[in-house]
N, C-alpha and C positions, 0 to 999 in steps of 0.2 A: 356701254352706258352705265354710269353710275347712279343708280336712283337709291332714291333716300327711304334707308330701314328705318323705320320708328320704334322705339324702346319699346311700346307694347303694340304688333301688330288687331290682337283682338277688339283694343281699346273703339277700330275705323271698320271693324266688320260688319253687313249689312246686318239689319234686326227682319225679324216678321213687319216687324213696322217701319223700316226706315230704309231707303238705300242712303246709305251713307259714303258721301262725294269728298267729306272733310276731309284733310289729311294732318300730319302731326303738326306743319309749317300754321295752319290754320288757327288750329288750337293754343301753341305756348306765347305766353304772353298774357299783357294784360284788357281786356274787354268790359267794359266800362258799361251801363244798361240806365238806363237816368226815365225818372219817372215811375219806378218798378214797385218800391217798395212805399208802404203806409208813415205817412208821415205825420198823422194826427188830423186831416184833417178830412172831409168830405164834400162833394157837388149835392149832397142830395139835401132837400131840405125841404119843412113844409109846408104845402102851396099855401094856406091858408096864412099862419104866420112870418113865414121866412125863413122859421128859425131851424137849425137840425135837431132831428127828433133824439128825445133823450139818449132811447137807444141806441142809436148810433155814435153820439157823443163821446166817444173814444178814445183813448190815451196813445201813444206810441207806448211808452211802460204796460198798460194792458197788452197789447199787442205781442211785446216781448215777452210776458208771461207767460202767454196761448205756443208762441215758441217754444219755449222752455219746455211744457210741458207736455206737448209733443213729439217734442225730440226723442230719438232713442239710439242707444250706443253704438258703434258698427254699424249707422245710418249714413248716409247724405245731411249737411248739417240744413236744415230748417231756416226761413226767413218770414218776416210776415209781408205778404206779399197784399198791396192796395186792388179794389175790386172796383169793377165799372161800377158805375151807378144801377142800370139793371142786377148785377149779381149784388149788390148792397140791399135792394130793396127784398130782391127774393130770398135771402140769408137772413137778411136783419145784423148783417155784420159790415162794415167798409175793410175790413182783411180777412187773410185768411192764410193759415201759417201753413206754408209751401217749401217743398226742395227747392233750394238753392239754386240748383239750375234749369228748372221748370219752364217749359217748352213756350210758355205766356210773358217770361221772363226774356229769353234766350231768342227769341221769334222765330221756334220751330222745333221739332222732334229730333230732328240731325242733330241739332246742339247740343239738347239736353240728353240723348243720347249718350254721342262722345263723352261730355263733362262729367255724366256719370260715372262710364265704366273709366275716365282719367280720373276721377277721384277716388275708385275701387280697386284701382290698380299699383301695383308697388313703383311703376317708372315712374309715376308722374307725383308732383306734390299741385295740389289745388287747393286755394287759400281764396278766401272770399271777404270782402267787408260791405255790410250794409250800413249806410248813413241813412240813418232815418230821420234827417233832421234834413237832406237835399232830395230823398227818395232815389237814391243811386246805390246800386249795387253795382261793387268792382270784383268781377274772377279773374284771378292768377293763377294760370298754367305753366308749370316746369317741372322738367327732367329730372329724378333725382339724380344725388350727384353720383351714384354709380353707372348711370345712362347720360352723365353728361360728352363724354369722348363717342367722336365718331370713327 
């Protein structure tokens, strides 16, 4: 039987925290998460007027900022990730700038896992675009091209 070697075996290795079921076939490619990211605006508003409270009154450009400054080099790149309305009210924030492939994001530990240590690792190349103008976050997973031949 020929079963399929992955460019990096560690990338699918169980954590303390995850049995990880993923395999390479799972991950490359592109997966698409819609609704994820802050797009300006917010559910929460106040009961009395209607309106959203100052603070919360938000920019995506702010948003991007709190990214920006955030971020640090030889990181996971950062997104500003939208928060329920419960987590807006107790922050006082509607975002909050998150790794990129953040388990809230990704719908679970297994993912954000792999996508991790595939973005830490030299086989794979992982490429992310956040539309903050649809709240869709797109990850692209591939081989680089010296683990492209099987």
């Amino acid at each position: 039987m020929n079963a399929h070697k992955p460019a990096d075996p560690t990338v699918f290795e169980d954590t303390d925290r995850a049995e990880i079921t993923l395999t390479e076939p799972d991950i490359l490619g592109t997966h698409t998460f819609e609704d994820v990211l802050y797009t300006g605006e917010t559910d929460v508003v106040n009961a009395t007027t209607g309106e959203t409270p100052e603070m919360l009154d938000k920019t995506v450009q702010e948003a991007k900022e709190l990214v920006q400054r955030t971020s640090d080099d030889g990181k996971p790149p950062r997104i500003a990730k939208a928060q329920s309305s419960e987590r807006t009210i107790d922050t006082r924030t509607p975002y909050v700038s998150s790794v990129f492939c953040h388990m809230d994001i990704t719908g679970g530990y297994e993912w954000h896992t792999v996508l991790r240590k595939a973005w830490e690792s030299d086989s794979y190349t992982v490429t992310h675009d956040a539309n903050y103008t649809t709240g869709t976050l797109t990850i692209t997973v591939e081989k680089t091209a010296e683990n492209t031949s099987d």
